[in-house]
C-alpha positions as CSV (number, residue, x, y, z in Angstrom):
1,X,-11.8,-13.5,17.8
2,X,-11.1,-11.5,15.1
3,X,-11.2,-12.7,11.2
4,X,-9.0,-11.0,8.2
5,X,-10.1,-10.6,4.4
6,X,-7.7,-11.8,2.5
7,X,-7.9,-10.5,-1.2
8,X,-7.0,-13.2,-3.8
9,X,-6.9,-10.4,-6.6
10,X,-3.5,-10.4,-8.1
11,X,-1.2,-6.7,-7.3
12,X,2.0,-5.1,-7.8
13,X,3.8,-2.7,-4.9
14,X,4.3,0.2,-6.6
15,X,6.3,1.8,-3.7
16,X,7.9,0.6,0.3
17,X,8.0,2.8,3.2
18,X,9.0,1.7,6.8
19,X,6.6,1.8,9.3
20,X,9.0,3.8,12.0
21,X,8.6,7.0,10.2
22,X,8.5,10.2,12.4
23,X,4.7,10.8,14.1
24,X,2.4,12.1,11.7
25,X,4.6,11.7,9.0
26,X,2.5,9.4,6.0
27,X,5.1,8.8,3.3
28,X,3.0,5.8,1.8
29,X,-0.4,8.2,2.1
30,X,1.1,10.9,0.3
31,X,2.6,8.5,-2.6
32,X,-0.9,6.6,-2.6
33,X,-2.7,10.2,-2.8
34,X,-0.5,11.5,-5.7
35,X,-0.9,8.0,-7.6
36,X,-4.8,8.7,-7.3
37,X,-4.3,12.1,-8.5
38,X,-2.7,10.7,-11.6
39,X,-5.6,8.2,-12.1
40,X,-3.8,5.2,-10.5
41,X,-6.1,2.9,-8.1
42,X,-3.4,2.8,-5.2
43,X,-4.0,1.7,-2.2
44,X,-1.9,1.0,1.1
45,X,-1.4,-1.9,2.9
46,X,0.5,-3.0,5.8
47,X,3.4,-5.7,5.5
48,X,3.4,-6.5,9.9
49,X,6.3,-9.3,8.2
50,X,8.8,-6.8,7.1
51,X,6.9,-3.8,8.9
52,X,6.8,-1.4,6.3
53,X,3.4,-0.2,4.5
54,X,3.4,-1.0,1.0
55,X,1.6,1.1,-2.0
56,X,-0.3,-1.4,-4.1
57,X,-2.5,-1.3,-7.4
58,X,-4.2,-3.9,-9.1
59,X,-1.6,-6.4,-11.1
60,X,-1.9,-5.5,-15.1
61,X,-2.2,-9.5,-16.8
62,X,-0.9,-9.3,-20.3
């Protein structure tokens, strides 16, 4: 049995990529890496509901 951690820290999807991309094609890597470069903690996730990888940061409270 296998258990999940489920982060209750609120985040905004910066970006949505399928999942059935060509092999060794990383979209949602390449988006993340670039948002890094730019000083943006992104991070990606998968969505198994609507099977797509999703490119998340921390949410901004105002």
């Amino acid at each position: 049995m296998s258990t999940a951690t489920v982060s209750r820290t609120p985040r905004m999807v910066l970006a949505r990529f399928p999942a059935g991309g060509p092999r060794g094609s990383k979209p949602a890597e390449r988006f993340a890496d670039e948002r890094r470069d730019e000083g943006v903690p992104a991070e990606v996730v998968m969505d198994l509901a609507s099977d797509a990888f999703l490119v998340i940061v921390p949410a901004v409270s105002s």
